[in-house]
Backbone as JSON Lines, residues from 0, in Angstrom:
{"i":0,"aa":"X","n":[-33.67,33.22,4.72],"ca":[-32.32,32.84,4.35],"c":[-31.41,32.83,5.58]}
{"i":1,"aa":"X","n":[-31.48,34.0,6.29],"ca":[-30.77,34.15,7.88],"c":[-31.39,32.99,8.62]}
{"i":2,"aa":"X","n":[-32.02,32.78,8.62],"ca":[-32.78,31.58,9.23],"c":[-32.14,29.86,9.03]}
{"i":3,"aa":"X","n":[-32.24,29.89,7.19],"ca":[-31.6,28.53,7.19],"c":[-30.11,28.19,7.52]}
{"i":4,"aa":"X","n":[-29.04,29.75,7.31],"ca":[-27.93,29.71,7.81],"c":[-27.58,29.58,9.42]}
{"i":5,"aa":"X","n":[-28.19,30.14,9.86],"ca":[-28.62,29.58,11.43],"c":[-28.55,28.78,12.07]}
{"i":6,"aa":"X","n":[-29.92,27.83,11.28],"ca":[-29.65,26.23,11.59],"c":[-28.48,25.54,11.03]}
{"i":7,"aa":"X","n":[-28.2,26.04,9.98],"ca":[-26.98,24.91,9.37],"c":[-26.04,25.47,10.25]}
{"i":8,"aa":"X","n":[-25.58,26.35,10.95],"ca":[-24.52,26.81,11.65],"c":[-24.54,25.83,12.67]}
{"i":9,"aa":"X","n":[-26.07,25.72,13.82],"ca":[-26.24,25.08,15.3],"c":[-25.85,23.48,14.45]}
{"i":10,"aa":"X","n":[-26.61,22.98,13.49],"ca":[-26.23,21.74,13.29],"c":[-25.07,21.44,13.44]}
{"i":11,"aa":"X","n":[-23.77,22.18,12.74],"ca":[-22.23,21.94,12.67],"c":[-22.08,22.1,14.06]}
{"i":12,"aa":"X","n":[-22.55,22.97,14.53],"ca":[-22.0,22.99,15.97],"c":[-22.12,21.96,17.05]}
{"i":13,"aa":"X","n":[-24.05,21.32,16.69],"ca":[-23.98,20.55,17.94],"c":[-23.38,18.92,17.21]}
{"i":14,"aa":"X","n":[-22.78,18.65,16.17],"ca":[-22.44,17.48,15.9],"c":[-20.96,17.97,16.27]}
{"i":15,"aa":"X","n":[-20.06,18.68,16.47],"ca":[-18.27,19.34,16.5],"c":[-18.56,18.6,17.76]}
{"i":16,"aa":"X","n":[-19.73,19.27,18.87],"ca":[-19.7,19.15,19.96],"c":[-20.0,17.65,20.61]}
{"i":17,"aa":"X","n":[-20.57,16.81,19.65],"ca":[-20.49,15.17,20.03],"c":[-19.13,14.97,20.12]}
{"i":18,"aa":"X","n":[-18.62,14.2,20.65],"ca":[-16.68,13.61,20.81],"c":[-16.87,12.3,20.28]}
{"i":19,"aa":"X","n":[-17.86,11.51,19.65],"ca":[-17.77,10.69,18.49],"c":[-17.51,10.78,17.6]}
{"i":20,"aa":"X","n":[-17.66,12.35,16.86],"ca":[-17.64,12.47,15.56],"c":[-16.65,13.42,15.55]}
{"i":21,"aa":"X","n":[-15.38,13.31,14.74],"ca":[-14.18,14.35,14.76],"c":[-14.78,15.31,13.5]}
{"i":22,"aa":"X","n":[-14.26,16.56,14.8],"ca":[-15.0,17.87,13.87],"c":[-14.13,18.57,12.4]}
{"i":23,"aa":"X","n":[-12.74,17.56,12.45],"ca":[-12.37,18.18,11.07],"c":[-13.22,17.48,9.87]}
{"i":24,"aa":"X","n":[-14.44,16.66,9.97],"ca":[-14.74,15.77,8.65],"c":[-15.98,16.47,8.46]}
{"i":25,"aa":"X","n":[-16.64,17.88,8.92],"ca":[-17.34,18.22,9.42],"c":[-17.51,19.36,7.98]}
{"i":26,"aa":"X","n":[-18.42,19.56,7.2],"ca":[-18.86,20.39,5.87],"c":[-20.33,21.34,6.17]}
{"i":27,"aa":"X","n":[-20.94,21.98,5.74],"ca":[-21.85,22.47,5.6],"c":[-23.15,21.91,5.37]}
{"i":28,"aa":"X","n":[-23.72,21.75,6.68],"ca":[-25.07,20.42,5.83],"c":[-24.24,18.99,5.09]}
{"i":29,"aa":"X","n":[-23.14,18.94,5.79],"ca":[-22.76,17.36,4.91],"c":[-21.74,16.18,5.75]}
{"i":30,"aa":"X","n":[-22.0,15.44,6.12],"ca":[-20.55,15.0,6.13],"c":[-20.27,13.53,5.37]}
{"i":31,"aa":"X","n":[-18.75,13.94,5.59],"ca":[-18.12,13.03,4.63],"c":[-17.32,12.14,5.66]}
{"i":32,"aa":"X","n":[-16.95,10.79,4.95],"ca":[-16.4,9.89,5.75],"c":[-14.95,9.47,4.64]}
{"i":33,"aa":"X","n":[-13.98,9.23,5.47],"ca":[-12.59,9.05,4.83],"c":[-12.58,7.71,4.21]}
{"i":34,"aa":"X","n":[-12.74,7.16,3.05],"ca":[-12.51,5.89,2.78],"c":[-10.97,5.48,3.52]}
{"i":35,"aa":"X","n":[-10.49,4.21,3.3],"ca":[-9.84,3.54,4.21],"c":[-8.46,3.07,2.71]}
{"i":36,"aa":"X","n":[-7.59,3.65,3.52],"ca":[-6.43,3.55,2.8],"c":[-5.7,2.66,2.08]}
{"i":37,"aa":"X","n":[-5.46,2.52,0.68],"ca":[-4.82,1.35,0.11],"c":[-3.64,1.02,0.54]}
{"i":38,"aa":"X","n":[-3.0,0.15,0.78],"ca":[-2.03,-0.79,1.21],"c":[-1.26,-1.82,0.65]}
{"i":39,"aa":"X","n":[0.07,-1.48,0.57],"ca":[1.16,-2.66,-0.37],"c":[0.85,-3.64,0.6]}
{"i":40,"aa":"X","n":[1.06,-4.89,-0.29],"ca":[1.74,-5.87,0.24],"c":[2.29,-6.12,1.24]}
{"i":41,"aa":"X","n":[2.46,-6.5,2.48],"ca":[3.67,-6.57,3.14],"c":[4.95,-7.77,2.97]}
{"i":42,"aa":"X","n":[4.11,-8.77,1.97],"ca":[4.81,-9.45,2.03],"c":[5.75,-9.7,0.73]}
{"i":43,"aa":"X","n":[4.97,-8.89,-0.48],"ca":[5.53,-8.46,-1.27],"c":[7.02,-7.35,-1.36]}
{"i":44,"aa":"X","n":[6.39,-6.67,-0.53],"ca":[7.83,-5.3,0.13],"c":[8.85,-6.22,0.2]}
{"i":45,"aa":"X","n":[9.0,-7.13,0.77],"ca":[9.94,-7.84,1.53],"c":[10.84,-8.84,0.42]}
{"i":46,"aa":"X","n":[10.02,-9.31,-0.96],"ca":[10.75,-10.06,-1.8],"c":[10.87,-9.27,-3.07]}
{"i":47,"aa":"X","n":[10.51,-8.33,-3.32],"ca":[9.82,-7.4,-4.5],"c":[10.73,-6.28,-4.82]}
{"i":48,"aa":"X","n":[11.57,-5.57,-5.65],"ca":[12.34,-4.36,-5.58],"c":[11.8,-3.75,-7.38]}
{"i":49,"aa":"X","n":[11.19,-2.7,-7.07],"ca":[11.74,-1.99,-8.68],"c":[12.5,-1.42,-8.69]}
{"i":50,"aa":"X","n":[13.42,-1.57,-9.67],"ca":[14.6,-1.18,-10.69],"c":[14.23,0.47,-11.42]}
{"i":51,"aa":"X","n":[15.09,1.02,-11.72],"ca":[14.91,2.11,-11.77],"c":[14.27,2.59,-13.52]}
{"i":52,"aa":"X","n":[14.12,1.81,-14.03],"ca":[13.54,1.42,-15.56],"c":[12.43,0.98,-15.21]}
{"i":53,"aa":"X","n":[12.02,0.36,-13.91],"ca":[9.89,-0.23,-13.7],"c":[10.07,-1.76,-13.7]}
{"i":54,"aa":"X","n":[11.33,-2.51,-14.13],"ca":[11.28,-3.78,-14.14],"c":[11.13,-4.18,-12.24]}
{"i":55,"aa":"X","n":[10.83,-5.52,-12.36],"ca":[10.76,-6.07,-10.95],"c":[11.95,-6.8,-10.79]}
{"i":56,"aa":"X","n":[12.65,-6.82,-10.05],"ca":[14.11,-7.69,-9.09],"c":[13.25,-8.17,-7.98]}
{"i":57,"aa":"X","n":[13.61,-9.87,-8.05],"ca":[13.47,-10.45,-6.91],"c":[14.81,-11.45,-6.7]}
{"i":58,"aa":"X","n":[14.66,-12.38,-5.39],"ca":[15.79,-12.84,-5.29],"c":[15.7,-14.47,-6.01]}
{"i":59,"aa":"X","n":[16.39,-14.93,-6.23],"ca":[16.61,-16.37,-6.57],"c":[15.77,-17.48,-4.85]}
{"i":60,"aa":"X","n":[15.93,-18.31,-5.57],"ca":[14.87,-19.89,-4.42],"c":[15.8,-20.3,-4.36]}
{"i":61,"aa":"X","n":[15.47,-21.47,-3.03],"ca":[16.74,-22.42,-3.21],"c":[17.94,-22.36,-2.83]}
{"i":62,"aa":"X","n":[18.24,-21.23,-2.13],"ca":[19.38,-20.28,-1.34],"c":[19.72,-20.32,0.11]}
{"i":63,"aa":"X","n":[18.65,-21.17,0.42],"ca":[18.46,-21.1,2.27],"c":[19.16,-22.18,2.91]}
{"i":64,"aa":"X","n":[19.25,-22.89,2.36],"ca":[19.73,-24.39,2.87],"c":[19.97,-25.25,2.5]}
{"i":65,"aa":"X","n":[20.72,-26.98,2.33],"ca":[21.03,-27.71,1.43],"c":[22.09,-27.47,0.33]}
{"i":66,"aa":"X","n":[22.6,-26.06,1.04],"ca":[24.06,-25.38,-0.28],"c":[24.93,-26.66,-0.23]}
{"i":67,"aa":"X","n":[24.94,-27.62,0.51],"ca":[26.78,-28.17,0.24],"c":[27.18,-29.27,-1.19]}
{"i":68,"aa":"X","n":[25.52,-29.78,-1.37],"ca":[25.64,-30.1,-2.86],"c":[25.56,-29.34,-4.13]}
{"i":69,"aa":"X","n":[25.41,-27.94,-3.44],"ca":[24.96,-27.28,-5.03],"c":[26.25,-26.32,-5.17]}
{"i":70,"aa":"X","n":[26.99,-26.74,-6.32],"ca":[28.24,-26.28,-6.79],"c":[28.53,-24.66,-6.69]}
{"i":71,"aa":"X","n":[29.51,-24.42,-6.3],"ca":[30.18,-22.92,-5.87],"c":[29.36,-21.59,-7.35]}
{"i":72,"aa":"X","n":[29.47,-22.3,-8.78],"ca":[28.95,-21.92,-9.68],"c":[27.27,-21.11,-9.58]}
{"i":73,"aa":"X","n":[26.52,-22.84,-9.14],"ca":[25.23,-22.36,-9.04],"c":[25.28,-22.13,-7.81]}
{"i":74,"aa":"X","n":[25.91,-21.77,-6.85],"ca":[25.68,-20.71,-5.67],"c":[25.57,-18.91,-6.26]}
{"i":75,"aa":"X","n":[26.81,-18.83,-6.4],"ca":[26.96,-17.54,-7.27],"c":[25.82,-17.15,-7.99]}
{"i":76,"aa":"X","n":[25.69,-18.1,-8.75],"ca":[24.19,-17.73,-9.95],"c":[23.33,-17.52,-9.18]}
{"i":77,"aa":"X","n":[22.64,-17.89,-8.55],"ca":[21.15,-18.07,-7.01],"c":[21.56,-17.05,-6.37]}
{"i":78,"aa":"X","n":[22.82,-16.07,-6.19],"ca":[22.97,-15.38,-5.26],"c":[22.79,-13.87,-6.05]}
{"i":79,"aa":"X","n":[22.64,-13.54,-7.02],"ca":[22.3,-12.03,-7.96],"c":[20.74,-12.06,-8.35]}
{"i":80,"aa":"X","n":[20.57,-11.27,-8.37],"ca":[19.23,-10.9,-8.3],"c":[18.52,-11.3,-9.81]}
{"i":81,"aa":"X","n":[17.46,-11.7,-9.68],"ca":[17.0,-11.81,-10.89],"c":[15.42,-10.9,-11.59]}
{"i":82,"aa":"X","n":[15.35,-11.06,-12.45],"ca":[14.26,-10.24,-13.02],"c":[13.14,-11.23,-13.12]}
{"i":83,"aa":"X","n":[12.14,-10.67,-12.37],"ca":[10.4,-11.16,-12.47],"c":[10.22,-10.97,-13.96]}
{"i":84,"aa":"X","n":[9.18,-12.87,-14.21],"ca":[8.68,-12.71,-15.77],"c":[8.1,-12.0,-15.86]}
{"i":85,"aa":"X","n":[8.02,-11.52,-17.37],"ca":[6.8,-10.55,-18.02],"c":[5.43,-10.76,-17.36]}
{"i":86,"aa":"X","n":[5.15,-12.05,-17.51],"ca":[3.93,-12.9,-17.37],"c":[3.44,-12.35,-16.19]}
{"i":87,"aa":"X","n":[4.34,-12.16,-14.96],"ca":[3.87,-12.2,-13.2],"c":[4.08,-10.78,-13.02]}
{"i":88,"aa":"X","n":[4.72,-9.65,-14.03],"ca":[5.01,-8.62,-13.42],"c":[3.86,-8.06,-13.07]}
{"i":89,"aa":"X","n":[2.23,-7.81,-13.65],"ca":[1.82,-7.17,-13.37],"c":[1.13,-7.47,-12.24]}
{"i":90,"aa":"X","n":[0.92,-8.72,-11.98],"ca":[0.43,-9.13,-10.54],"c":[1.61,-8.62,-9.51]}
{"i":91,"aa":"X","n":[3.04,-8.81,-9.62],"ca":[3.81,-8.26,-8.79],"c":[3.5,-6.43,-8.52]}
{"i":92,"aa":"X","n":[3.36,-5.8,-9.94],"ca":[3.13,-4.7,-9.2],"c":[1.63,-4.32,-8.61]}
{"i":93,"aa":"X","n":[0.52,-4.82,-8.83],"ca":[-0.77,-4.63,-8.27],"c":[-0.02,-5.04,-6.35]}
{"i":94,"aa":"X","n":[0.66,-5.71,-6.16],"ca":[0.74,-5.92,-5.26],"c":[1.68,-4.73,-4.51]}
{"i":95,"aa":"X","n":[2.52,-4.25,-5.29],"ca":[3.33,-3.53,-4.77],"c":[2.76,-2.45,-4.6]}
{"i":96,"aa":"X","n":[1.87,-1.65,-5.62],"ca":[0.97,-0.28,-5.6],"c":[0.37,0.11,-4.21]}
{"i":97,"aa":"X","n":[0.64,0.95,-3.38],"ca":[-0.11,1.32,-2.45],"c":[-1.46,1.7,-2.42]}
């Protein structure tokens, strides 16, 4: 038994002691590897807001350029935020979920 603890000790030791392998991932007879981190959207972040109820706010289209024909009215309207359909919210939030 002193024996197999032994070796499992030199093993941890001489893999700490490789500088390939970082010795905090380092277990007893085991190692483990960090899967690789989920990630929002980035481009979603940027048009995407939840509301403090879970609904999605995005902004209105059509806002960037070409305003001088579109009446002071539907400026205003295009310029408040609007609510993502039912239909797209849940693709909006899969995207948003880290």
């Amino acid at each position: 038994m002193e024996e197999m603890e032994e070796r499992a000790t030199q093993v941890v030791a001489d893999r700490a002691a490789d500088a390939s392998m970082p010795s905090h991932r380092f277990r007893l007879l085991q190692w483990t590897v960090a899967m690789p981190k989920m990630k929002s959207h980035s481009g979603a972040k940027k048009r995407f807001r939840k509301t403090g109820t879970g609904k999605i706010r995005a902004r209105h289209g059509m806002t960037s350029h070409i305003l001088e024909k579109k009446n002071a009215k539907r400026r205003r309207r295009l310029g408040r935020p609007l609510l993502v359909a039912k239909a797209d919210q849940t693709r909006v939030k899969d995207l948003l979920r880290p």
